[in-house]
N, C-alpha and C positions, 0 to 999 in steps of 0.2 A: 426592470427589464424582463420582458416577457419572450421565449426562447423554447424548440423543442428541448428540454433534458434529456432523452433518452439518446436521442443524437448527440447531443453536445457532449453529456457522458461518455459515450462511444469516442467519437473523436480524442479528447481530452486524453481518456484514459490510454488509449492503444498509442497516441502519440508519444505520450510520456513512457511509456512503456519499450517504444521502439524496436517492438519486433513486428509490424505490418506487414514488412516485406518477405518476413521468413516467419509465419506460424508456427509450419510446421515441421519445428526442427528443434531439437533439445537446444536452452542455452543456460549458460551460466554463469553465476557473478561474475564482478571484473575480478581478474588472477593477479596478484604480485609475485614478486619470487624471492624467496627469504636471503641474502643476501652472505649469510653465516651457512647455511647447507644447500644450498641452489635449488632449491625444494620450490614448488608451487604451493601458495595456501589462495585462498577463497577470502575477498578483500569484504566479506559480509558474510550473516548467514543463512543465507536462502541455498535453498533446495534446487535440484535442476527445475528448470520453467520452460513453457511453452504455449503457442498461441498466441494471438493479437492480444490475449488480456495478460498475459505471463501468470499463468498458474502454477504457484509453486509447491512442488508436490512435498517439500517439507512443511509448508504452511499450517500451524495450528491452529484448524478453524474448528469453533465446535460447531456440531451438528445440530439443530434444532428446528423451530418453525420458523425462523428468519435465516437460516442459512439451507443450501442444499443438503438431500438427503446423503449424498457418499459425500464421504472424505476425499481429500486431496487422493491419499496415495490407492483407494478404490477406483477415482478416478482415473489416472495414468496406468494403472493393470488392466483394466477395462482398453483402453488405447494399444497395450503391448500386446497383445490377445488377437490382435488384427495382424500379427507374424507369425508365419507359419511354425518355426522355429518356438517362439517363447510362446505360442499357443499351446503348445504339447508337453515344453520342457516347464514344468512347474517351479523347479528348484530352479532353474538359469532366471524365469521370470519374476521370482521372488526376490532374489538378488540385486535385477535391475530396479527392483521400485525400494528396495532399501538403502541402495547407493543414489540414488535420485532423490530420496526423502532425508539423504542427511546433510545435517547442519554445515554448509561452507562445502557443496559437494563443489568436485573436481571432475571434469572430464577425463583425464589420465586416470584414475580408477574404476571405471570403465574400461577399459583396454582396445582396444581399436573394433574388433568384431562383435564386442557388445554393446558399444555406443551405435554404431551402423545397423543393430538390427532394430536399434530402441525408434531412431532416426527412420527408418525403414517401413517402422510401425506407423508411427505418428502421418509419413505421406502417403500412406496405403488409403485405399479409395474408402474403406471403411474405420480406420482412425483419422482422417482429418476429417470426415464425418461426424466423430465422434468431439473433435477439437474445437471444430463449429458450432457444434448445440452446446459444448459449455462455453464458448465464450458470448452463444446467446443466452446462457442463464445465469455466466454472471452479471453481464451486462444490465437483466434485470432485477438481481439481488442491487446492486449497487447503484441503481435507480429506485427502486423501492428505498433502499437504504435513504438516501437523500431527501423524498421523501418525508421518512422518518422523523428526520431532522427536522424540518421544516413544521412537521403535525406537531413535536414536541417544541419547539419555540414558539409555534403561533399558539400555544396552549395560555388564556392567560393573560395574553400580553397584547400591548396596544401597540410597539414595535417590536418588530420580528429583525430587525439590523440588515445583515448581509442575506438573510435568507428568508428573506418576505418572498412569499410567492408571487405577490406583482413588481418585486423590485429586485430579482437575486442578482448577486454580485458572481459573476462568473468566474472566478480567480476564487471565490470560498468555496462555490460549487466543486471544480476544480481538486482543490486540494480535501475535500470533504473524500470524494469519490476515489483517487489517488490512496489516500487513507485505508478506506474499506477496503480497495481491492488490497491493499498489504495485510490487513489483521483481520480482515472477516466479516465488522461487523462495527456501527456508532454507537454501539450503545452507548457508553460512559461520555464518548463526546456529544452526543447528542443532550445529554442528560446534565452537562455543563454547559453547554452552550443556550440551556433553556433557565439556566442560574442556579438550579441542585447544587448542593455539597457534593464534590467527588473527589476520591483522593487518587495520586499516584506519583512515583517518584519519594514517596515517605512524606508526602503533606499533603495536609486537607486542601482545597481548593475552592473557591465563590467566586463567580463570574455577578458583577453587580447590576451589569448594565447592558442592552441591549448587545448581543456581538457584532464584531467590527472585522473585518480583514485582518487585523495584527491577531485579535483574539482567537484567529481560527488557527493561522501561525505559529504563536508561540505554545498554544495546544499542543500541537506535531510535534517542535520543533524540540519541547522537552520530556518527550518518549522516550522509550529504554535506547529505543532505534539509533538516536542521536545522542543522545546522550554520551560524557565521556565514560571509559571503563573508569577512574579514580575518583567518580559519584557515590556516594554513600549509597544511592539506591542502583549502581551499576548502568552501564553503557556498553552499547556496541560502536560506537564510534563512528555511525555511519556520516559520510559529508551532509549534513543540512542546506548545505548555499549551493552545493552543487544540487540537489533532489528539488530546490524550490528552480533555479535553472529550468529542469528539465520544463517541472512544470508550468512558470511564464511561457517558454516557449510554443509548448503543446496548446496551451489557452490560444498565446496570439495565432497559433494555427486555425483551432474550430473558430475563433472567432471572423475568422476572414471566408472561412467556409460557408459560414451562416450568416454573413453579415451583420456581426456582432460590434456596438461601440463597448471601449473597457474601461473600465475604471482605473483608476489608478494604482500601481500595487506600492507598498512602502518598499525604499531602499532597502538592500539585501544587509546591510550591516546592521541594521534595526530589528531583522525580523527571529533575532535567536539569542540567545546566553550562553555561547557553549564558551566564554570567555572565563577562567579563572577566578576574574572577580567578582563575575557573575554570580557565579557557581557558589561562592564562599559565599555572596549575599543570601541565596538561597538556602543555604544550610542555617546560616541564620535566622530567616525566618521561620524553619521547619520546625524551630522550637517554640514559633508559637500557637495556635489552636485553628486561623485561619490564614492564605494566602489569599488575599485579591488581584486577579491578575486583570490588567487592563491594557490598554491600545496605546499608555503609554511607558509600561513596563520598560526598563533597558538592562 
């Protein structure tokens, strides 16, 4: 299936993202409230974010020749600097990028007239200026990224699976892209996806055979991200079935934009391990020298 990508990325991403309609405007995880001190905590942990591609300013991206030259939290200083206020006051504006660059930030530590000026910044005629060339240059990191993917599969090999450039599956695309825009950067998926040894989660890893949709899946799906915290390699807990949700969604969306047919995606109860028994089967195997993970994995 042949398709623009840098569009379909776009769509995809910003969809699944679900801030289109408010760029530019600080947001932040979904909030629970602790139910022993009636306290607000941060149900993940991401940084305050903004724009149609949600950049988040805690995000630890390194900086190199596949990533943009500033940092996250360069970026968003660069943005508050467009207020008159945190233009001048250097200590107030340092403040705002250190409580927006941390882990599981809260809007309520902000306090009402600091959030408003941050907010204030970002619609000013010269930070949502600013908001729009990065969310045109992630757009093209994570396009390139994908890309990536694709040069490092077709390296080689006589099938390239889900992400044959005459044949991509748009649902791998999708969540390839998805991916990067959270952690930076494919390398290591790129680099298993192409059959490399890669380790993570405390075992080696070998992809045998061409990848398939499940293989791009249960990639993600057993990241720290997902992972549970009572993982010998640790977890943050985040919902998997809900984050693959979004992204079915956001696909059938570009897909109807573009006039796209889709493929089939497998049932959501197939597409993870965050089961218990899973989990023990897994540790199990981390004692031995390779994991094969395949499209019928359960």
């Amino acid at each position: 299936m042949t398709f623009d990508l840098r569009r379909f990325v776009e769509l995809a991403v910003t969809s699944m993202e679900g801030a289109s309609n408010a760029p530019y405007q600080a947001t932040f995880a979904a909030i629970g409230i602790d139910k022993r001190t009636n306290k607000m905590f941060a149900k993940n942990k991401s940084g305050l974010s903004y724009g149609r591609m949600q950049h988040d300013v805690g995000a630890k991206v390194k900086v190199d020749k596949n990533t943009p030259k500033q940092t996250p939290k360069e970026k968003f200083e660069s943005i508050l600097k467009a207020h008159p206020i945190l233009a001048t006051d250097e200590k107030l504006r340092k403040k705002a990028v250190e409580l927006a660059a941390k882990e599981g930030a809260l809007p309520t530590e902000f306090g009402v007239d600091l959030l408003r000026m941050v907010n204030e910044a970002l619609i000013s005629d010269h930070g949502s200026a600013l908001v729009d060339a990065y969310d045109e240059e992630q757009l093209t990191h994570l396009t390139n990224e994908i890309e990536r993917v694709m040069t490092s599969v077709g390296l080689g090999s006589v099938n390239t699976g889900v992400f044959d450039r005459a044949a991509l599956d748009p649902f791998a695309v999708a969540y390839a892209a998805a991916w990067a825009n959270r952690t930076g950067d494919l390398g290591r998926f790129a680099r298993y996806m192409a059959g490399e040894y890669v380790n993570w989660g405390g075992v080696r890893h070998h992809l045998p055979h061409p990848p398939t949709l499940q293989d791009v899946i249960d990639y993600i799906g057993t990241q720290q991200q997902f992972r549970p915290s009572w993982h010998p390699a640790e977890g943050n807990e985040e919902n998997f079935e809900s984050w693959q949700r979004r992204i079915i969604m956001a696909v059938n969306g570009a897909a109807t934009s573009l006039g796209l047919t889709l493929p089939p995606h497998p049932p959501l109860s197939a597409a993870t391990w965050m089961g218990r028994a899973g989990w023990r089967r897994r540790r199990f195997l981390s004692a031995q020298p390779t994991v094969r993970l395949s499209s019928t994995a359960s």
